[in-house]
C-alpha positions in Angstrom: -9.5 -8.1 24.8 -9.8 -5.8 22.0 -13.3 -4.7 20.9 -15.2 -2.1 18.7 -18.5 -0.7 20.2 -21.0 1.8 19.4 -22.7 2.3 22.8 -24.3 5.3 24.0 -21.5 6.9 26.7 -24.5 9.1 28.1 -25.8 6.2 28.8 -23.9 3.3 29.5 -21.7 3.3 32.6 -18.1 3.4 32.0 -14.7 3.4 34.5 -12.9 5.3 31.9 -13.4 6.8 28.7 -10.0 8.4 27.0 -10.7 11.2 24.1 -7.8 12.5 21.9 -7.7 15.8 21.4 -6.2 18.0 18.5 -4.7 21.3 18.9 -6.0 23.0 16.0 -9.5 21.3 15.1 -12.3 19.8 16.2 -11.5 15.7 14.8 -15.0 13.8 16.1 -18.3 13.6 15.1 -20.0 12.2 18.3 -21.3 15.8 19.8 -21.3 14.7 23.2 -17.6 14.1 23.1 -17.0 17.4 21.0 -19.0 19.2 23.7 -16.6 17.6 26.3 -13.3 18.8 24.3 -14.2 22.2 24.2 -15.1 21.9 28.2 -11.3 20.7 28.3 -9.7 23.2 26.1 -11.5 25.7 28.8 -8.4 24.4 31.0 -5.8 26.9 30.4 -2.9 24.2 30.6 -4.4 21.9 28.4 -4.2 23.0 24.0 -4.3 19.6 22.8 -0.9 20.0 22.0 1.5 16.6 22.1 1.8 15.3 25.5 -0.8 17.4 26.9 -3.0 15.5 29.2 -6.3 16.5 31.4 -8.5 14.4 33.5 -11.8 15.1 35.0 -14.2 12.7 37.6 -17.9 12.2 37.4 -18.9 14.4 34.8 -22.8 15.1 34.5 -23.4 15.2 31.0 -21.7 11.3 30.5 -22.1 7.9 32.9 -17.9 7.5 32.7 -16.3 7.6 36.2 -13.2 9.3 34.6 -12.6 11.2 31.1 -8.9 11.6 29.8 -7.9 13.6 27.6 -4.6 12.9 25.5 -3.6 15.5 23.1 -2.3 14.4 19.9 -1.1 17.6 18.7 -1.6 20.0 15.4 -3.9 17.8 12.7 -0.8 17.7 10.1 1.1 15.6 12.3 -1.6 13.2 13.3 -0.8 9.8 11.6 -0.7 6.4 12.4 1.8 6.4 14.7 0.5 9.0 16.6 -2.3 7.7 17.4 -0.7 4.3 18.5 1.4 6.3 20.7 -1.7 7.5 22.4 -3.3 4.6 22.6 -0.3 3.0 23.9 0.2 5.9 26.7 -3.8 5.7 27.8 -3.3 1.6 28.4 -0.5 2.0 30.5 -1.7 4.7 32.3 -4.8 2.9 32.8 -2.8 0.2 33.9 -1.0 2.4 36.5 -3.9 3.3 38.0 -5.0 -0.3 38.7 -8.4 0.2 36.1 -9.5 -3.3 35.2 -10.6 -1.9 31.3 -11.0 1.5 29.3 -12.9 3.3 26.4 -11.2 4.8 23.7 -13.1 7.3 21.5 -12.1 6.7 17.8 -11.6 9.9 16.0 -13.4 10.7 12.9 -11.2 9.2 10.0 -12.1 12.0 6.9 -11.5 14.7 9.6 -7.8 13.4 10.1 -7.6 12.6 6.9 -6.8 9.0 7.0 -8.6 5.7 6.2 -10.6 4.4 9.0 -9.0 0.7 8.9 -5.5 2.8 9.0 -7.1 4.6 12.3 -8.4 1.6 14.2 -5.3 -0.8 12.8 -2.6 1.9 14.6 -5.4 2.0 17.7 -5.7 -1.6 18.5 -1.9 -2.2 17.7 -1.3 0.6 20.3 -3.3 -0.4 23.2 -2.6 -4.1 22.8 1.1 -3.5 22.9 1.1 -1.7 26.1 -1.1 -3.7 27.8 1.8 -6.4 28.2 4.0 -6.7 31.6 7.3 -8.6 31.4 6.8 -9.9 34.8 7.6 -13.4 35.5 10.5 -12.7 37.3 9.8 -10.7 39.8 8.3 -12.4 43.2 5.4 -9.0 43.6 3.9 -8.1 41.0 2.6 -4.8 41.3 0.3 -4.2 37.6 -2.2 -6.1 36.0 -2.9 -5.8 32.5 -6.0 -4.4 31.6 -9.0 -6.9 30.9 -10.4 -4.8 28.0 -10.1 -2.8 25.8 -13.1 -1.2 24.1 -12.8 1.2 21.1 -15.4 4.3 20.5 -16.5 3.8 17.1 -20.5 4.5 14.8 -22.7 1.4 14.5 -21.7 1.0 11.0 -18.1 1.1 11.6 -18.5 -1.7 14.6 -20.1 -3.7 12.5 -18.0 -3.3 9.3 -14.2 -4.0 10.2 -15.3 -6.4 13.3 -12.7 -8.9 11.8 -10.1 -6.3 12.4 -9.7 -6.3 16.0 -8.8 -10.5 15.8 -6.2 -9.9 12.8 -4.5 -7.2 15.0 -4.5 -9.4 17.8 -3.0 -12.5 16.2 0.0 -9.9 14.7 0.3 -8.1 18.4 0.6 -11.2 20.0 3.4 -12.8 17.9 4.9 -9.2 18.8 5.3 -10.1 22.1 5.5 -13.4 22.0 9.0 -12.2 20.1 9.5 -9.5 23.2 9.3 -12.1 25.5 11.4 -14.8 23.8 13.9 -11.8 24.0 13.5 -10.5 27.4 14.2 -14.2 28.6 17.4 -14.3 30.5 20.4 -16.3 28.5 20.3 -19.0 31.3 16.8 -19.8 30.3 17.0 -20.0 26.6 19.7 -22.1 25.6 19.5 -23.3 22.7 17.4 -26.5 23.8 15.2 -24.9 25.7 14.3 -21.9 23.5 13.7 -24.3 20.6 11.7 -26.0 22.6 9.5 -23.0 23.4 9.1 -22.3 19.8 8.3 -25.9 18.7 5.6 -25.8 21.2 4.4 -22.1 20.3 4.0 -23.2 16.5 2.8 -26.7 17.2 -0.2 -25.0 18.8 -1.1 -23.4 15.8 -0.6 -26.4 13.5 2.8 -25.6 11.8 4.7 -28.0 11.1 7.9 -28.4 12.9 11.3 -30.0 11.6 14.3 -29.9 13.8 17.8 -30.9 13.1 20.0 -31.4 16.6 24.0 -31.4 16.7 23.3 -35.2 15.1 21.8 -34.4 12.4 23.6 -30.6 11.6 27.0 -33.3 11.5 25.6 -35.5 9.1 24.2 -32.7 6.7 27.7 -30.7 7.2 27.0 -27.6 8.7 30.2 -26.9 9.2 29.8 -23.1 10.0 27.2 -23.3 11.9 28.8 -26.1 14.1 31.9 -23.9 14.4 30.3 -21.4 15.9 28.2 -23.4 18.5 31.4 -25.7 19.3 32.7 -23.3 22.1 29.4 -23.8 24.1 28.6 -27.1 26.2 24.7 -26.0 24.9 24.0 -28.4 21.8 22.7 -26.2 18.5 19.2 -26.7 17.1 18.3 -25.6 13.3 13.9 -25.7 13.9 12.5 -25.2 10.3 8.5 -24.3 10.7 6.0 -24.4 7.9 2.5 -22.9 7.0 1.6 -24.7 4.0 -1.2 -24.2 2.7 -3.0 -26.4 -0.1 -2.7 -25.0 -3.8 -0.3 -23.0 -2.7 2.3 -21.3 -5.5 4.3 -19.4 -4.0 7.2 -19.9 -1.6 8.7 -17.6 1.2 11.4 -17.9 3.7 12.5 -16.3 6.7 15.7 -17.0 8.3 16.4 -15.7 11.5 19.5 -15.7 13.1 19.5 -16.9 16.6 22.2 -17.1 19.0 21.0 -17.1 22.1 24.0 -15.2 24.1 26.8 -13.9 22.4 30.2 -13.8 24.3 31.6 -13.0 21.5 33.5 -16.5 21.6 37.4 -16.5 21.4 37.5 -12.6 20.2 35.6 -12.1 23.5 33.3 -8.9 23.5 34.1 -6.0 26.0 32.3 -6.4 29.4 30.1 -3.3 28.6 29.2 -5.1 25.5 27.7 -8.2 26.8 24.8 -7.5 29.1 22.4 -7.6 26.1 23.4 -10.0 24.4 20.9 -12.3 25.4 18.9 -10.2 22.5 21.4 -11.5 19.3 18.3 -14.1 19.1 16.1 -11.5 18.5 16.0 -12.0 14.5 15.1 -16.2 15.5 12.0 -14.9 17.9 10.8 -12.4 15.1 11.1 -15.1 12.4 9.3 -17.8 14.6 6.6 -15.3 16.3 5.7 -14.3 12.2 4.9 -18.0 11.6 2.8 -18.5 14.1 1.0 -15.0 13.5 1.1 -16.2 9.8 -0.8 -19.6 10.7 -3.7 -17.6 12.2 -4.0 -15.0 9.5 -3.8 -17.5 6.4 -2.2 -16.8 3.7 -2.3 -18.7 0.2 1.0 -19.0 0.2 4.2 -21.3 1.7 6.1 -19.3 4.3 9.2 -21.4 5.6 10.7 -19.9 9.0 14.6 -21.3 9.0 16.0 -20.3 12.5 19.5 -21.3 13.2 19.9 -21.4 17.5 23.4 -21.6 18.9 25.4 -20.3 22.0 28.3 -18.6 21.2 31.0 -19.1 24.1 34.6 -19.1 24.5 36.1 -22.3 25.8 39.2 -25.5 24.6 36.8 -26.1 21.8 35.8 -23.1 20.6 36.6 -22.2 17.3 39.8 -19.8 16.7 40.9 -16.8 14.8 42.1 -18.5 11.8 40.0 -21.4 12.0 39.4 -22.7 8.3 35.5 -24.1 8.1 33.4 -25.4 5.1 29.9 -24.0 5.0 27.1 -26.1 4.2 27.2 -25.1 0.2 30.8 -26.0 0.0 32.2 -23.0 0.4 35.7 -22.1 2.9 35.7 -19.5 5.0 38.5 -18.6 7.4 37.1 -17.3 10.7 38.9 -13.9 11.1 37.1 -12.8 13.7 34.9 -15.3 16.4 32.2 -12.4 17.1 31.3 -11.8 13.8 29.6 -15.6 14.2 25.8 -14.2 13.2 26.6 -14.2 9.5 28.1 -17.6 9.5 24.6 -19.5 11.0 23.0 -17.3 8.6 24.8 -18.9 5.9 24.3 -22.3 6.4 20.7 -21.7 6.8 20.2 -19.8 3.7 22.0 -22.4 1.6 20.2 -24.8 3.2 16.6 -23.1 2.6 17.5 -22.4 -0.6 18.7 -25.6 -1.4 15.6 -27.3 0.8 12.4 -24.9 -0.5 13.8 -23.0 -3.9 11.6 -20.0 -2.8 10.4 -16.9 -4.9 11.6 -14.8 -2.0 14.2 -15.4 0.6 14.1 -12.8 3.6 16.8 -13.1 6.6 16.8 -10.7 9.8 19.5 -10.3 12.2 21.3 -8.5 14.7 23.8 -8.5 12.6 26.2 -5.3 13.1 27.3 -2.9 15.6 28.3 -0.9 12.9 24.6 -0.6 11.9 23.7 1.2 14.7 26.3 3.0 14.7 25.6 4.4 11.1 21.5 4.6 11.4 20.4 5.0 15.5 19.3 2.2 18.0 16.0 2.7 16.2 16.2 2.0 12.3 17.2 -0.8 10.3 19.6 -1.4 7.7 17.8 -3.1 5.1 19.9 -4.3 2.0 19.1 -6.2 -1.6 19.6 -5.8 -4.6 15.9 -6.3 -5.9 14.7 -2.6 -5.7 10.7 -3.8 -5.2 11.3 -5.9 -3.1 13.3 -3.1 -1.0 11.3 -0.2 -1.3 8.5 -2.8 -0.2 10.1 -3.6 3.1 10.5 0.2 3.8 6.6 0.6 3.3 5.9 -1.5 5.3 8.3 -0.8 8.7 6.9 3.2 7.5 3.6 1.9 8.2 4.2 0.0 11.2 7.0 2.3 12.2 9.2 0.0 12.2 11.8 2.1 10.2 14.1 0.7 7.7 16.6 2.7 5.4 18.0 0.9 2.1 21.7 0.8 2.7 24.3 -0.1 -0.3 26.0 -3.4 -2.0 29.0 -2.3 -3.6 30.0 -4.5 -5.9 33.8 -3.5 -5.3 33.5 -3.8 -1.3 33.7 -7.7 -1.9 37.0 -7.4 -2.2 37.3 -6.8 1.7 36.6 -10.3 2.4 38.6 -12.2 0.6 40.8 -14.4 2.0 44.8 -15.7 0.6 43.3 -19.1 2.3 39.7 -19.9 1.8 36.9 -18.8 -0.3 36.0 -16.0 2.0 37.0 -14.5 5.8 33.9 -13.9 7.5 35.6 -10.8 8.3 36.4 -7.8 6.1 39.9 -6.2 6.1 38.7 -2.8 6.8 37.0 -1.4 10.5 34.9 0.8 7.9 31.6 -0.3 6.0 30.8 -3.4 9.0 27.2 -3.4 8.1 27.4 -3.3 4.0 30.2 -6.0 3.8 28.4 -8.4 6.4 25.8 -8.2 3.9 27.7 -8.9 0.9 29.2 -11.4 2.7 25.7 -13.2 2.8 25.0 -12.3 -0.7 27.7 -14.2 -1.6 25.6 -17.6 -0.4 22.5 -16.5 -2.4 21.8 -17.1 -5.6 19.2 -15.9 -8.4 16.6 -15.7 -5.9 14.9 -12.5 -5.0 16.7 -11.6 -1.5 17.0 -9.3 1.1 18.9 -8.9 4.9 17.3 -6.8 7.4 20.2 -5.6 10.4 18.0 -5.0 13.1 21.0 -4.6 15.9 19.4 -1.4 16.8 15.8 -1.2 17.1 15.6 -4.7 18.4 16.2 -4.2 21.8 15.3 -0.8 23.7 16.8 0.7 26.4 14.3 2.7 27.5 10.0 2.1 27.3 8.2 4.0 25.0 4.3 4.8 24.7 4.0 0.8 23.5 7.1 -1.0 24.6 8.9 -1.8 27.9 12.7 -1.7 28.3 14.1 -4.4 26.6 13.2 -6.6 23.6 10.6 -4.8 21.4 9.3 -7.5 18.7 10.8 -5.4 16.5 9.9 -7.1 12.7 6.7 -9.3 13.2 4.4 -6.8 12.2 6.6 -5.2 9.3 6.7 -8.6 8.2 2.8 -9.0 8.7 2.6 -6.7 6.5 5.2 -7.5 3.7 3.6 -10.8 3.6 0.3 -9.0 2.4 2.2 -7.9 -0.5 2.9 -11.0 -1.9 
């Protein structure tokens, strides 16, 4: 779908060629298209300035049917996500206007001042995001997705980072393969069946699969994880995938946490609450949809993806308030609250990975908090270790793929809130204050010398609204961040 080409545009018949436009300077090299940008610029309501946009038909001096013009603004603000935004925008409006493929002229990269594999890398990630359509439900379906997608670039560049367009495809596609997981409605993932999508996603791509069913979970004692999954007549699923390579000396794991609808159980969740909460599995799709990116990009290391799957529901056997479980590493915990239920899967399946893999690094994601939105937006994530590298390396990469992440605290005194007079721990803290940094510590407390870190990604996870890239709805958010953390390692 995605492809780099150096054709001739005054030669070579086109349905749409789209050129982005800076306010303040001239940013390609190709003179034709130059020449083109300054005819544009002649339109009095068109700068170049962000959001600006200009069409015009059957131009003379190229073979395109249509040129768009997108403007990207003043050349200080052009970065990577700037110009994925724009590529995003042109695909959809492409889309809108029933075009079957378009032609995206690739700015120069030394005149916007950034590396040409950063320029077509935020490009390709752009258009191949929007060009997806959550659609399956609905009887009419009134888009298509566009066919392809070429990309403006010299011969030498075409030629050069050719491999990139197929690594940014595999990424992009566990991206919405993560969206759609998401977008799925709660009475067509249940536990069963959305394992079952998974295990047939990553079987595809050779992973190899392990899945432990309500049986099994009994046997190994995972007692939290079975309390939280007891209220729901939909058994529970723990599907461990691996990408193992040969020779390989390092170990990663993912957890994801995955509960497929959150009622919020016995401590039921406010009606206005619960019509999203088919997305708390959205840290289990980014998790699986990372392996399965991982398996086609190769790397020379072990990644493990550990994905708890439940249903949390209130019924006669849910688990209560004041409930006394054991975890799978021995631990008590006294259930103070039967909505705060993501942070007791996640413990079982740490101890478990942990116990299962000894890994170098252990990485869990999560919708974990509403108090993590509430203290960073719907779109940032709370990201919280204690190993400063491996931190500030998680917020380089969700900078670079805009998928933003802010370090949050671990107070060593906030432990203290979760004690219990009972058990070990309550999974709930004895303060309405600080949700997101003691749900943390509260998973800290099931880790132990290994180089850790928990990603709350309640907010950006699912969107309200679509944006230049995304639909309404789940947004993948975490497969490419990942992606790219992995590259680090």
């Amino acid at each position: 779908m995605l492809h780099l080409t150096a054709v001739d545009i005054t030669k070579t018949k086109t349905a749409s060629l789209v050129i982005p436009v800076c306010e303040d300077k001239d940013i390609h090299e190709n003179t034709t298209i130059s020449a083109l940008v300054k005819k544009a610029k002649k339109i009095k309501e068109f700068t170049g300035d962000k959001g600006d946009e200009v069409t015009f038909y059957h131009l003379k001096e190229i073979k395109a049917d249509r040129v768009v013009f997108l403007g990207l603004g003043k050349l200080e603000k052009i970065d990577m996500e700037s110009l994925r935004e724009m590529a995003g925008k042109a695909t959809k409006e492409m889309i809108r206007k029933k075009l079957p493929a378009a032609l995206i002229a690739v700015p120069s990269a030394h005149k916007i001042e950034l590396e040409m594999p950063f320029v077509l890398e935020a490009l390709l990630e752009g258009a191949f995001l929007a060009n997806h359509l959550f659609d399956k439900y609905k009887k009419k379906k009134k888009y298509t997705p566009l066919k392809k997608i070429n990309f403006l670039v010299k011969p030498d560049e075409a030629k050069k980072y050719k491999g990139l367009s197929s690594r940014v495809a595999a990424i992009c596609h566990g991206t919405i393969l993560a969206r759609e997981w998401v977008n799925t409605p709660p009475n067509d993932k249940k536990p069963e069946r959305l394992t079952r999508s998974m295990i047939t996603r990553a079987k595809k791509e050779n992973l190899k699969v392990t899945v432990l069913d309500e049986k099994k979970l009994k046997q190994k004692k995972f007692g939290a994880l079975l309390a939280v999954a007891a209220g729901s007549q939909s058994k529970p699923r723990m599907v461990v995938l691996e990408f193992n390579p040969k020779k390989a000396e390092k170990t990663v794991v993912l957890v994801g946490k995955g509960v497929t609808f959150d009622s919020g159980g016995i401590n039921l969740k406010p009606s206005a609450s619960l019509a999203d909460m088919k997305s708390d599995m959205s840290g289990a799709a980014a998790v699986a949809a990372t392996l399965i990116a991982a398996a086609k990009l190769k790397p020379t290391f072990k990644i493990i993806g550990v994905i708890p799957v439940v249903e949390n529901m209130p019924s006669g056997n849910a688990a209560r308030p004041g409930d006394i479980i054991k975890s799978y590493n021995g631990k008590t915990v006294e259930i103070g609250n039967t909505d705060a239920e993501g942070r007791l899967i996640l413990i079982d399946a740490i101890s478990f990975a942990l116990e299962r893999y000894k890994p170098q690094i252990l990485i869990d994601m999560a919708t974990l908090t509403g108090a993590c939105i509430v203290a960073l937006g719907e779109k940032i994530a709370g990201v919280f270790s204690f190993d400063d590298e491996l931190a500030e390396s998680i917020t380089q990469s969700g900078k670079k793929t805009h998928e933003r992440c802010w370090r949050m605290p671990l107070p060593e005194d906030y432990k203290e809130l979760f004690k219990s007079d009972l058990a070990d721990l309550n999974n709930m803290a004895n303060t309405r204050y600080g949700g997101a940094i003691t749900a943390a510590l509260f998973l800290a407390e099931f880790v132990t010398d290994t180089r850790w870190a928990h990603l709350d990604i309640a907010g950006p996870a699912f969107a309200k609204k679509e944006s230049a890239y995304c639909g309404s709805g789940g947004t993948g958010f975490g497969v490419r961040l990942l992606c790219d953390l992995l590259d680090k390692f």
